[in-house]
N, C-alpha and C positions, 0 to 999 in steps of 0.2 A: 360287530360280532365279538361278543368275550368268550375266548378260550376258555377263562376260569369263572366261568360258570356252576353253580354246585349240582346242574341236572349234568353237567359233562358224565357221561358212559366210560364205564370200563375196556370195553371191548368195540367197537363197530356193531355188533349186532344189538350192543346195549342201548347205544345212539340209535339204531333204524327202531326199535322198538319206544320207545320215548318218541318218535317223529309223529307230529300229525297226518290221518291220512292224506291229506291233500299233499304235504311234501313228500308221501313216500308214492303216490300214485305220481307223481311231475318225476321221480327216479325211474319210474315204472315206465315211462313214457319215452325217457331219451336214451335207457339205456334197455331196449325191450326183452335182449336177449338174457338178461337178469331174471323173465315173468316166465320164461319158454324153457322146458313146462313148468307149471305151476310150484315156488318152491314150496315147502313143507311149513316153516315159521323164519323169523329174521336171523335164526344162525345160518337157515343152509342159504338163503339169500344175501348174506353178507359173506359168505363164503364162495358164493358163484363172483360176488362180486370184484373178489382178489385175485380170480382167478388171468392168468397171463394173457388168453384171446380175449375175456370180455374187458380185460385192462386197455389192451392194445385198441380195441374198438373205440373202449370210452374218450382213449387219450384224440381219436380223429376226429373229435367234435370239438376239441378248442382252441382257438384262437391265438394269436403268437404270444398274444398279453396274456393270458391264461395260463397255456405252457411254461412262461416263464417264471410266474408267481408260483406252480407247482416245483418248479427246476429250485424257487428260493426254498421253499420247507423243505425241498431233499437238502438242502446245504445245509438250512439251519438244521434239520432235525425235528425238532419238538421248538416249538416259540410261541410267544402272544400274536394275537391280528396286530398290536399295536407294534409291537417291534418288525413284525411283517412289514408293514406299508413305513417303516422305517428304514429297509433295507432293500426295497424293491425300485427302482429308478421308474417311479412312473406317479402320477396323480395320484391321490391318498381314495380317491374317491372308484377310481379304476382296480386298486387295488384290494379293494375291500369288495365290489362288485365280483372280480375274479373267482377273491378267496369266496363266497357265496357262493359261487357257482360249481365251484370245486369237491367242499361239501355238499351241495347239493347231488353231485354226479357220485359221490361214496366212494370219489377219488382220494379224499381227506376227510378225515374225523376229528372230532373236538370232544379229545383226551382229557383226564382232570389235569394236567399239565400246559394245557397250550393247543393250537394246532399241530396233527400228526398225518402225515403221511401214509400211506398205505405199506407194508413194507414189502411188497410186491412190486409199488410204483417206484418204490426207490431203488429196489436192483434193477427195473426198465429205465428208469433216467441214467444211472451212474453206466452201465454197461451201453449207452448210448443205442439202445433198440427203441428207443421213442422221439428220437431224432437228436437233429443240435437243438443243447442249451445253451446256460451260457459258459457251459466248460470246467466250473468249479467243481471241485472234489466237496462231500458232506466232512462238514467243522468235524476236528478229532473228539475225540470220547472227551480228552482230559487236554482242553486248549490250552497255548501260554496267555495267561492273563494282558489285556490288551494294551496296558502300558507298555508290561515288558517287549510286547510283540512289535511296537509303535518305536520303542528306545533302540531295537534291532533292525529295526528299518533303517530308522535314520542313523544309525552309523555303517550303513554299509556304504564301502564306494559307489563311486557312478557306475563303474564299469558292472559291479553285483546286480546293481539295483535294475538297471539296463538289461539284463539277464534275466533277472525276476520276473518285470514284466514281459520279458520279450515267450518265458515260459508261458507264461498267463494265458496270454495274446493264442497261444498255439495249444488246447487243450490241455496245459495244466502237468505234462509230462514230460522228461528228458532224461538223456543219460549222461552217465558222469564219466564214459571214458576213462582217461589215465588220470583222473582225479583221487586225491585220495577221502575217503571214506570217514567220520568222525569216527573209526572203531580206531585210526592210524596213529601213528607217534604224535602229540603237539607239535604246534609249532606257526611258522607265521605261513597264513595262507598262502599257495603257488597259485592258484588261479581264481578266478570269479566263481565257479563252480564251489571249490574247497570253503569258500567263504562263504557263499548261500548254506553247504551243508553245516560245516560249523556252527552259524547262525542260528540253526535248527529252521531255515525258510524255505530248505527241500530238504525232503525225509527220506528215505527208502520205501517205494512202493510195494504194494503186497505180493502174497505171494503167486498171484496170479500172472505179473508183471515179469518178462525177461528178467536177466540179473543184470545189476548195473543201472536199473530205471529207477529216476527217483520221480518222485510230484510235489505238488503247493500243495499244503493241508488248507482246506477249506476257509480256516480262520485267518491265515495267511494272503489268499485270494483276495477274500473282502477286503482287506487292509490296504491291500497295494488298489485296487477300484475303490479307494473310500469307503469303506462300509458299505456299498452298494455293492447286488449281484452281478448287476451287468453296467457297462460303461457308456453305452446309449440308454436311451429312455426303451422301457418296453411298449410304452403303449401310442408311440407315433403310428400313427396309421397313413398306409399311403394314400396321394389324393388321385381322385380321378377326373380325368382330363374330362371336363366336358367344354361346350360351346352353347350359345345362345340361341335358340329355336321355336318357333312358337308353338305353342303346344296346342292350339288346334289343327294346328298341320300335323302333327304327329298322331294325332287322334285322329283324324282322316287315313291317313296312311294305312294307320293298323285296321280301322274299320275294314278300307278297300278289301285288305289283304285276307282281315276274318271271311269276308264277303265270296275273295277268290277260292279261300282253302276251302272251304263249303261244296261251292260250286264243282271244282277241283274234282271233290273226293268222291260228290256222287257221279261225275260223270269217268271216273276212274273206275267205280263199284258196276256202273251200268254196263261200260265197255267190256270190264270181267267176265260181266253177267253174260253179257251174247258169244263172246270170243274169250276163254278163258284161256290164259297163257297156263303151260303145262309146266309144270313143280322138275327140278332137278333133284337129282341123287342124294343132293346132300339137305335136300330142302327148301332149297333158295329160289331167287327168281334171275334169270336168265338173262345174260347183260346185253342181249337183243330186244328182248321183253322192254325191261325197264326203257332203253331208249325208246321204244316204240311209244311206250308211257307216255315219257316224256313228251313226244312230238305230240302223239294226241292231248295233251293237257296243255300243250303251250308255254311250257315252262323249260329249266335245262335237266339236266342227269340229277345233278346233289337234291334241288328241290325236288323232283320225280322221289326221290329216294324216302326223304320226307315223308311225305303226304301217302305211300304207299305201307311203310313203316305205322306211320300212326294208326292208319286205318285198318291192319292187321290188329296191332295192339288193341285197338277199342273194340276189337269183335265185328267187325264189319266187314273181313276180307278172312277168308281160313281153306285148306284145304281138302277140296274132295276130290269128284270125279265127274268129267267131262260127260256128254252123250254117249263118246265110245268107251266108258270106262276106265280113262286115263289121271292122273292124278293129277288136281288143276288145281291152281287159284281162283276162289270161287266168293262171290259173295253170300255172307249167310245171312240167315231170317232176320238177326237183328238188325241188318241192313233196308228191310224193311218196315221195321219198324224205326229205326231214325230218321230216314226219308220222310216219315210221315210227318216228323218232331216241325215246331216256330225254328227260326234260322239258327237265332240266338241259342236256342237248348242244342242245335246239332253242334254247332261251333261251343261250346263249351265241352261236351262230352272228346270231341278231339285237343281241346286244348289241356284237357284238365289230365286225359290220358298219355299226350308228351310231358305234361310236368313231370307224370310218376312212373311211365314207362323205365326200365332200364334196357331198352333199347338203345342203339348206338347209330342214327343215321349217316352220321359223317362219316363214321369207317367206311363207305359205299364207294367202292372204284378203288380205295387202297389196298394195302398188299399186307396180309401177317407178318409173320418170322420167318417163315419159311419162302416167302416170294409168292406166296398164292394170292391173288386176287380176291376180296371180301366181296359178296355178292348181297343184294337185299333180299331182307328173310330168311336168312339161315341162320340156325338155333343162336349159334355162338357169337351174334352180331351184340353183345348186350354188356352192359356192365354196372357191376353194385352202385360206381359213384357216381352214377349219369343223374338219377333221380334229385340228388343232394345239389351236384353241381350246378344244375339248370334250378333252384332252389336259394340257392345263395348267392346267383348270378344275377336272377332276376329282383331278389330282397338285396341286391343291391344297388341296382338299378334305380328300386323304390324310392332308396332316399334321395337320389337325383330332385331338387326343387323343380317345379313346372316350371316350365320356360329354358328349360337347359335341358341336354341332349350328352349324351357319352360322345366324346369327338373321337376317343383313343382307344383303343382295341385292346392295346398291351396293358392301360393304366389298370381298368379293369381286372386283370388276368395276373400284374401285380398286387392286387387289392385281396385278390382271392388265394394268392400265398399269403399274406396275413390272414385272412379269417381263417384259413384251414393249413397250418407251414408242415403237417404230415404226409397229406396227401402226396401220392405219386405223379410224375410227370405227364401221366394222362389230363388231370386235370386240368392243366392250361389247353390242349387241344378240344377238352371239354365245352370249358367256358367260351371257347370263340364259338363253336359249333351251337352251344345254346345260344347266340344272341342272332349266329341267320335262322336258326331254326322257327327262334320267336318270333323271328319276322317274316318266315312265311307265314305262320299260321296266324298270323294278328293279333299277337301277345304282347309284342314290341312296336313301336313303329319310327320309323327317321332314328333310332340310339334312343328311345326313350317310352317309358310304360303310359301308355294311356289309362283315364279309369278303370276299363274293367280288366286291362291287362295288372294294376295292381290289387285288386279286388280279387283275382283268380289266386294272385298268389297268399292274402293278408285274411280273407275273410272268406274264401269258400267258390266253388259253382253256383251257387244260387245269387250271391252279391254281382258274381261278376255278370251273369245273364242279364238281371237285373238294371243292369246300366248300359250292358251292349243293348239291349232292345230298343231303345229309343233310338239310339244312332244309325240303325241300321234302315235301308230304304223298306219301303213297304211292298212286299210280293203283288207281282201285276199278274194280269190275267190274259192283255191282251200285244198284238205287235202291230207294228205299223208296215203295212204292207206297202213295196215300193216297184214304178213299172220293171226294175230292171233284175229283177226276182230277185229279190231281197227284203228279207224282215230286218226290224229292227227292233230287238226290245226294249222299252225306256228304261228298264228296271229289272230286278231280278225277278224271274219267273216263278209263280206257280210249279211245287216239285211235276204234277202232274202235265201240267200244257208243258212244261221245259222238254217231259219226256215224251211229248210224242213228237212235239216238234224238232226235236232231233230225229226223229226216226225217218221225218216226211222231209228235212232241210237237212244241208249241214252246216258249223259255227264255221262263220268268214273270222271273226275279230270278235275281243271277249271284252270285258270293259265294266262301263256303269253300262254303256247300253250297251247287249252284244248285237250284232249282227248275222245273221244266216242266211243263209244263200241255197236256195231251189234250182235243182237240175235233176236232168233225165234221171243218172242215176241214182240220186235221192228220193225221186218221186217213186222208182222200180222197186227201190228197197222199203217204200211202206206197201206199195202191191206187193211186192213179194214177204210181208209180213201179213196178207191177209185181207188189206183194204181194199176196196174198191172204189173205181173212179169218184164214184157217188160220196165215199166216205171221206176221201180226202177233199173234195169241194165243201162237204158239210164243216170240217175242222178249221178249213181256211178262212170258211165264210164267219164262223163261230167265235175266233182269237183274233180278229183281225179287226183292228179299229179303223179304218179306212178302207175306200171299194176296193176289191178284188180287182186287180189289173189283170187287161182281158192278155196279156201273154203269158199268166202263169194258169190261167185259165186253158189255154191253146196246149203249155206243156201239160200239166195233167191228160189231158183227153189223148197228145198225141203221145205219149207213154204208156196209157193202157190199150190204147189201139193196139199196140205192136205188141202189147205184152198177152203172153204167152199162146201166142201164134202160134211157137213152138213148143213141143211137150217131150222131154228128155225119159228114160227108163233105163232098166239093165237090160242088159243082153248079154255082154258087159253093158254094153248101154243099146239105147236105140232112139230115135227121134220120130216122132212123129206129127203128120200135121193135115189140117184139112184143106190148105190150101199149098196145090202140088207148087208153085211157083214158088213159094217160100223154100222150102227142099233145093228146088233147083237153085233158086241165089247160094245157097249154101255149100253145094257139091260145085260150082262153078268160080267158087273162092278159092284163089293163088293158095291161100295159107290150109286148105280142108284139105291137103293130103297128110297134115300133123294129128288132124284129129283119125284119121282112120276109116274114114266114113264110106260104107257101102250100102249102094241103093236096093233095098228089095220088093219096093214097090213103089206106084206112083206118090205114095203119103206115108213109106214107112222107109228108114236110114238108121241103119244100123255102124256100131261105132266098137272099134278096140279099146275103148280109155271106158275106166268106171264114169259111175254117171255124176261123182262128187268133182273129178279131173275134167269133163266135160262140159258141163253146165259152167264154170267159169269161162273155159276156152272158149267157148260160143259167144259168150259177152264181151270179150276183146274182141269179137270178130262184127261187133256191130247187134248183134240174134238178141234176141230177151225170152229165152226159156224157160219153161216152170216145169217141176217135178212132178210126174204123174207117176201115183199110186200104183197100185196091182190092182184096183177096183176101176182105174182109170179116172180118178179124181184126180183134183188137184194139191199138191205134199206140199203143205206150208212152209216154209226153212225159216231159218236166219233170226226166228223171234220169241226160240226157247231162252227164258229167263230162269237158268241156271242157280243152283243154289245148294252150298255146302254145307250139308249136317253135322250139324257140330256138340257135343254135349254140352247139357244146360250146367251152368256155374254160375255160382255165387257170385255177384261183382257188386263192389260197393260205388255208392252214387255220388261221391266225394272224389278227390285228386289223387286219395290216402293218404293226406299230410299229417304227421302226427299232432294229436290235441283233437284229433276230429272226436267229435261225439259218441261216433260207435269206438271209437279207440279207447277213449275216456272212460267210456263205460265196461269198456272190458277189461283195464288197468285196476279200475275200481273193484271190480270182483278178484281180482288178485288179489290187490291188500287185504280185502275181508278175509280169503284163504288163507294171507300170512298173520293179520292177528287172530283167528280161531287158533291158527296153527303154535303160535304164540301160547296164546292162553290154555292150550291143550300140555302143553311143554313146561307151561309153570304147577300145575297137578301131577306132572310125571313122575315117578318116585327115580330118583336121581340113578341108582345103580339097580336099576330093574331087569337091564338085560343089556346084551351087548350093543354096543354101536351101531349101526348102521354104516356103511364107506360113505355116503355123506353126510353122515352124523360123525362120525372123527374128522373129516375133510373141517368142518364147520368147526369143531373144538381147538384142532392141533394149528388153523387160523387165526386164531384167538389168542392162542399162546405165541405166535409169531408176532403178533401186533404189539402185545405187551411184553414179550419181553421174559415169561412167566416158565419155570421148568416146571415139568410137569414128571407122572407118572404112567406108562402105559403098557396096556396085555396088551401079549404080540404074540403070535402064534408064528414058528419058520415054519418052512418046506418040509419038514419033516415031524408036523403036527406039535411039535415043544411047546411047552408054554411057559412066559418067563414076564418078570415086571421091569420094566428098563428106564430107570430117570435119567428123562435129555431136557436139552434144551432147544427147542425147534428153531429152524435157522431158514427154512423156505418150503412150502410145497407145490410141487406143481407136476405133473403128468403122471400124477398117484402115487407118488413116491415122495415120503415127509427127509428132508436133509436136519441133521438135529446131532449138536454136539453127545456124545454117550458119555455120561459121569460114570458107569462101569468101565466101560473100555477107556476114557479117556482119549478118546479120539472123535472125528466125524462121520457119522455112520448113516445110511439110507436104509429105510424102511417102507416096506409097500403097505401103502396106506388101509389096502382091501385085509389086508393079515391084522390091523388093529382094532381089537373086542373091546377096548375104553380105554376111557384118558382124562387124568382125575390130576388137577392142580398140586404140586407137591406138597402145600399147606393144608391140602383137603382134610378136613377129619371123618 
């Protein structure tokens, strides 16, 4: 990269205009809040880009070698690339990479002088709001030339010298106590202190500074570190701990696991579907709920937490309302429609949805600020850096070589304060939380990314599907039926036979093969979904690779024999039956003075308890009731397949990683808006009409980059109109700070009161 280039720009907005669009769409892309909304041409875009939030955003996308190649230009100032990787402690090849990426981010510009800074960025590094650097104050305006500065070193005692660094060492500031000051009488130094200042190797700090604070000037710093910024290398990177593994075990793993989340979340959406847990006050899902989840899914709480979370996120779980009108957790249509999806596309859509999710499943069971319990599904369970973290956890993971495995949890988590040293302390909780997360859903498996778990992250939903599909077992159609009522499936099922055979069994053990288990009250619960004897023989006879064993034959028939003998109603309720002996076992039960039950006739039993309270308590008591209508048919229950209306949204078929295609294409139509807007700007007639507020935002920027006084109409509070040459010194929350060559002093002006701003040389 040559600084002194003869296309080097004037200004920042000079350089983005000179940019190819390809480099200004790749700006477009990582810093997006630059495109939203669309700026006008590359001044007010290079002036959104100065601005203090989009500064502070750009600075959490780089890396601790990044940060601190930016921390050297705020020292030096204005310098060559070639003196840059002169004085940055790190690889020439790193530092040159950095500085690219620096400019590239329009964090820095390449001035006809050198590399420059933003000078936004430099009052964020020096005021220490963009974290540690490496502590140095920016070289003085007018340095002591570096022999002299070098001859002053080395004659100072040990004891100064000692002192010097030990300032360094400690942010570059101290006070001078009952020292005296170089304004004091000559004479032979009293202390280590009076000698540094002497020396001129501590100054007096500005006037921002307590009285009595002095600092190391910049050029000072480097000298005592060698001409280097920092005294470690910048670009050590930490290593992370793995161990040796083989990687088709880790590819099985995560298959299984893609295999279980699958499974998992349809028969989580299903269970919704017949028994929807009802929605709390605040939104969430009920820490009774979730266990119950859990139990039914086979898994503990945190996973439960997971798999319920994602499948939210992906549209496949939303809120309506129950049969009675109650606000529930429901599954919605597009739940029917992924059900229907190859295994592979339904596990991608969940996978691809926890990468971009800013959901937060791990906070599930902890506790706020305030000691309150965080529950799954409530609004505020989310946060901006989840997406990035599980993103740069897993693109780290990537470069793990096959055959090795992450052994160490913290090396990791270490690793990820180097690639990102701003981020908040959430993020190491982050990063642990993406790699179980990964591993339930079979992103991860054993510490390590299998194919398509780095294909999810590197290449898209489609590469990754692509490579899970082979690996995964082929959907079977049928089970193997065994005497001691038990199925067994060798394979994962057919979504459709999986679901009815849930309805007529229930899951013993889940696995490569599950097992299911036939009993009375599974049998009850597909009659009491509608079936008949007949239907359930046809289904068993139909998925069953082996004879039907004559005792699940025996239970069937003796399940619908019994079943609905008895016929429930309101009264509040009543019972009815056609054979009076049935009635009488019932009125002759120890436990039938809870249900309420009064005889009114030889076949008809009337009851205190509604008939939803009733119809279970009869089935504890042995009875197999079914619901009779007001027509006196029989009221199907238990096989409404519930479903929450939800409005239709745009959703993109991607992770949303940036660089995706529709991203691409819609950064690209930015650019064309900002060169039209460009080229609109160069036909303008210069002094046509007033400014715009960000059309002065965009000029009085300009002149803080350079350096430049300027001339500007200002209107006050009381309508005046007046010409006032400053020279601008920062803007930011609409108010320009700018020395006043009138006043001679430092004055603030609201930026929305200034009608133009014309270069002091202007003619």
């Amino acid at each position: 990269m040559s600084s002194s280039s003869s296309t080097a720009g004037r200004t920042l907005a000079d350089r983005l205009r000179a940019w190819p669009d390809e480099r200004l769409v790749r700006l477009l892309t990582e810093r997006a809040d630059l495109g939203t909304p669309v700026p006008a041409d590359s001044g007010q875009l290079a002036s959104r880009a100065a601005t203090r939030t989009s500064l502070l955003r750009a600075l959490d996308l780089l890396t601790h070698a990044e940060l601190l190649v930016l921390d050297a230009l705020v020292v030096l100032g204005q310098t060559s690339a070639e003196d840059l990787v002169e004085r940055v402690s790190a690889d020439p090849a790193v530092t040159g990479a950095a500085a690219h990426r620096l400019v590239d981010l329009a964090l820095v510009w390449e001035a006809p002088g050198g590399l420059r800074p933003l000078a936004a960025v430099t009052d964020l590094l020096t005021s220490g709001a963009a974290g540690p650097g490496s502590g140095l104050r920016p070289v003085s305006a007018d340095p002591l030339p570096p022999a002299t500065l070098a001859e002053r070193l080395a004659a100072l005692s040990p004891e100064a010298r000692a002192l010097a660094d030990h300032v360094d060492a400690h942010g570059g500031r101290g006070t001078t106590g009952s020292a005296r000051r170089p304004s004091a009488p000559q004479g032979e130094p009293a202390s280590p202190v009076e000698e540094l200042l002497a020396a001129g190797v501590l100054v007096p700090a500005g006037s921002d500074a307590p009285p009595g604070t002095v600092e190391l000037p910049g050029e000072v710093g480097l000298a005592l570190r060698g001409g280097r910024t920092t005294r470690e290398p910048v670009d050590a990177v930490p290593a992370l701990g793995t161990t040796a593994r083989d990687a088709r075990r880790c590819e099985q793993a995560a298959v299984g696991a893609a295999t279980e989340a699958v499974r998992r979340t349809e028969q989580l959406c299903e269970a919704w579907g017949a028994d929807p847990p009802v929605t709390l006050r605040s939104g969430g899902l009920a820490v009774r709920d979730l266990r119950a989840t859990a139990t039914l899914l086979g898994v503990g709480e945190a996973d439960a937490a997971v798999l319920v979370e994602v499948a939210a996120a992906a549209g496949l779980l939303a809120v309506g309302t129950d049969l009675e009108g109650t606000p529930a957790w429901l599954p919605t249509p597009a739940y029917d429609a992924w059900s229907a999806r190859d295994q592979a596309q339904r596990w991608t859509l969940l996978a691809a949805t926890w990468l971009s999710t800013s959901r937060v499943p791990g906070l599930v069971g902890g506790r706020d600020h305030a000691g309150k319990a965080w529950n799954a599904l409530v609004p505020e369970l989310s946060s901006s850096l989840a997406p990035e973290t599980r993103r740069v956890a897993l693109a780290e993971l990537a470069g793990v070589e096959p055959g090795l495995a992450l052994a160490d949890e913290d090396s990791l988590v270490e690793r990820l304060r180097w690639v990102r040293p701003r981020r908040p302390r959430l993020r190491d909780d982050l990063a642990r939380w993406a790699l179980r997360e990964a591993a339930v859903l079979g992103v991860a498996g054993l510490g390590a990314l299998p194919p398509h778990g780095r294909a999810l992250v590197t290449e898209g939903v489609d590469a990754a599907a692509a490579r899970l599909e082979p690996l995964l077992p082929v959907p079977v159609e049928h089970v193997l039926l065994q005497a001691d009522l038990t199925a067994v499936a060798p394979g994962p099922l057919a979504p459709e036979v999986a679901r009815e055979l849930g309805l007529v069994a229930d899951v013993e053990s889940s696995g490569g093969a599950t097992v299911y288990r036939f009993t009375p009250a599974s049998v009850r619960r597909a009659l009491d979904a509608g079936w008949a004897a007949a239907d359930v023989h046809a289904f068993v006879g139909r998925v069953s690779a082996t004879p039907v064993p004559q005792p699940l034959t025996y239970l069937v028939d003796d399940a619908a024999r019994t079943h609905g003998r008895v016929r429930a109603g309101r009264a509040s309720s009543f019972l009815r039956a056609d054979d009076e002996t049935a009635l009488a076992e019932l009125l002759s039960h120890p436990r039938a003075g809870e249900l309420g039950l009064r005889r009114l006739a030889p076949t008809v039993v009337v009851s205190d308890l509604e008939v939803e309270d009733l119809v279970p308590a009869l089935r504890q008591l042995g009875a197999a009731p079914v619901v009779e209508g007001a027509d006196g048919s029989v009221h199907v229950v238990g096989t409404t397949r519930q479903r929450a209306k939800v409005a239709r949204t745009a959703r993109t078929s991607g992770p949303g990683a940036p660089g995706s295609a529709l991203g691409e294409e819609h950064w690209a139509e930015v650019a064309r808006a900002v060169r039209a807007g460009d080229e609109a700007a160069r036909h303008r007639p210069t002094l046509s009409a007033p400014l715009s507020p960000s059309g002065s935002l965009a000029a009085l920027r300009d002149a803080v980059e350079t350096g430049a006084t300027v001339t500007i109409s200002y209107v006050d509070s009381h309508g005046a109109r007046s010409e006032r040459l400053v020279r601008p010194r920062r803007v930011e929350g609409g108010t320009l700070t700018a020395w006043d060559h009138r006043a001679d002093d430092l004055r603030t002006f609201a930026v929305h009161r200034i009608t133009a701003v014309r270069r002091a040389d202007a003619s």
